[in-house]
C-alpha positions in Angstrom: 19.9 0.0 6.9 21.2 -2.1 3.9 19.6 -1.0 0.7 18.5 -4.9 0.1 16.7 -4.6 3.1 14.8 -1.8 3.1 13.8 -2.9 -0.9 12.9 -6.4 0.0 11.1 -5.3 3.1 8.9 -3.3 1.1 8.0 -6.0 -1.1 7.0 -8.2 2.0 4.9 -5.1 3.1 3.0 -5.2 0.2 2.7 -8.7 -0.1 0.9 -8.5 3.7 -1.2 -6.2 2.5 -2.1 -7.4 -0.4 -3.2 -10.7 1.1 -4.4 -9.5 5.0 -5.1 -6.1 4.2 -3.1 -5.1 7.6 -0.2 -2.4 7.0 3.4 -4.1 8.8 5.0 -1.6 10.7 8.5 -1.4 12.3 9.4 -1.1 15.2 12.9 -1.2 15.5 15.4 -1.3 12.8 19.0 -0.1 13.0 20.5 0.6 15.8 23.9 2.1 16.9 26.4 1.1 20.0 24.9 4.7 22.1 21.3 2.9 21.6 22.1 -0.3 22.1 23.8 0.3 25.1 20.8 2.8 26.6 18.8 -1.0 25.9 20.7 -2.7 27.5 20.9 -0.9 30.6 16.9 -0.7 30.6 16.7 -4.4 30.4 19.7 -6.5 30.6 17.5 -10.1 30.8 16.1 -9.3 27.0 18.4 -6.9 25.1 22.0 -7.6 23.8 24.9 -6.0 24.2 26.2 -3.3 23.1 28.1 -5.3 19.2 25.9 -8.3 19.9 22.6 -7.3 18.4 21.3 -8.0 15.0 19.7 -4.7 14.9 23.2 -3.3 14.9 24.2 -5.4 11.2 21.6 -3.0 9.9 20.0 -6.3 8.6 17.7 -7.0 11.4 13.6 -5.8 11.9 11.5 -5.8 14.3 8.0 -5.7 12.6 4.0 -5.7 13.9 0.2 -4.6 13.0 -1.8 -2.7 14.7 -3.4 -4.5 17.7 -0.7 -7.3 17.5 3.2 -6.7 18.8 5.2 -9.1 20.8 4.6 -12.7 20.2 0.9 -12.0 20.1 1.9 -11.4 15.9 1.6 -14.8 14.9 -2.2 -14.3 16.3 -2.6 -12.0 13.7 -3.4 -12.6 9.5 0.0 -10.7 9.0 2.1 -12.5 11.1 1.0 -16.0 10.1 1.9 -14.5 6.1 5.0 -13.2 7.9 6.2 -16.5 9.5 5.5 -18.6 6.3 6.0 -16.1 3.6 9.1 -14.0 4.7 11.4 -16.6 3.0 10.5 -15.4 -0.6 11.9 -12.0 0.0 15.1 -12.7 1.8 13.9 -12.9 5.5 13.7 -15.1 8.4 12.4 -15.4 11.6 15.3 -15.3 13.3 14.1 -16.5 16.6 12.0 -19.2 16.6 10.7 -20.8 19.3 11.6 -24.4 18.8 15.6 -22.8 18.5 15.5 -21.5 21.7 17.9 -24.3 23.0 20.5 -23.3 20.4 20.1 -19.4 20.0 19.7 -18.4 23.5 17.2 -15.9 22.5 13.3 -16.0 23.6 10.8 -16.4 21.0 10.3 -13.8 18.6 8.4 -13.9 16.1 8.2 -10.5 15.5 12.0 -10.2 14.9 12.9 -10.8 11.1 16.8 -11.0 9.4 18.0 -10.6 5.9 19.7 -13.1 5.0 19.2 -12.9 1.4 17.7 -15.1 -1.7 18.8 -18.0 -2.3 19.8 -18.4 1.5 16.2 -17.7 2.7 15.1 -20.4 0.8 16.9 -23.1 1.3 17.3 -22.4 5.4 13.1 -22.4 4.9 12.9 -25.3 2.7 15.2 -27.4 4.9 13.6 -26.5 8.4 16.8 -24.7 9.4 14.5 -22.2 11.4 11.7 -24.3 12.4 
C-alpha cells in the first residue's frame, strides 16, 4: 500500500469514529497478479483481471462496519460519512452507481480510491463521481 494511503485512510477512520462511533474496517486492500488471478477465476462476472484492478495500484480499499458490507454500507452512519466525507482525505467512491454506464463496474460503495488532495476535491465539488 502507498504510504499516502494508509496515512489518509487513518484519518478517515477516525473521522468515522469520531462522528458514528462505528470502527471502518477493510476488507481488501492490495493485491498482487497470483491473488488477483485466484479472484478472477472464483468469479469472473465481478472481479478484474489479473493488471486491471485498482486493488493492484495499491491505491484502492475496500472498507465496511460491522453489520453493513456490500452495498448495504451506505445504510449505515459510516457509510453515509464515507460517501460524503471521503473527499477531504484524498478518497472517492470510485464506483458510483449513477457511473455505471461509463465505468462498467456495479455499484460500490464500499470501494474507495486515492486519488489525492486537491484532486478529491475538485472531482467532489464538480459531481465528477456522482
Amino acid at each position: 500500500m502507498d504510504e499516502s494511503v494508509v496515512d489518509n485512510y487513518a484519518k478517515l477512520s477516525a473521522e468515522v469514529k469520531k462522528h458514528t462511533g462505528d470502527h471502518l474496517f477493510v476488507m481488501s486492500h492490495y493485491r498482487n497478479d497470483q491473488v488477483q488471478k485466484a479472484l478472477y477465476e472464483q468469479d469472473k462476472k465481478t472481479a478484474a483481471l489479473p493488471g486491471a484492478s485498482e486493488h493492484q495500484t495499491g491505491l484502492a480499499l475496500n472498507v465496511y462496519v460491522s453489520h453493513y458490507a456490500g452495498t448495504g454500507f451506505l445504510k449505515s452512519s459510516a457509510g453515509q460519512f464515507v460517501d460524503k466525507s471521503c473527499w477531504k482525505y484524498g478518497f472517492i467512491i470510485r464506483y458510483p452507481l449513477v457511473k455505471k454506464h461509463i465505468t462498467g463496474i456495479r455499484f460500490e460503495p464500499w470501494h474507495i480510491r486515492y486519488v489525492g488532495l486537491p484532486h478529491s476535491e475538485i472531482i467532489y465539488k464538480k459531481g465528477l463521481n456522482t
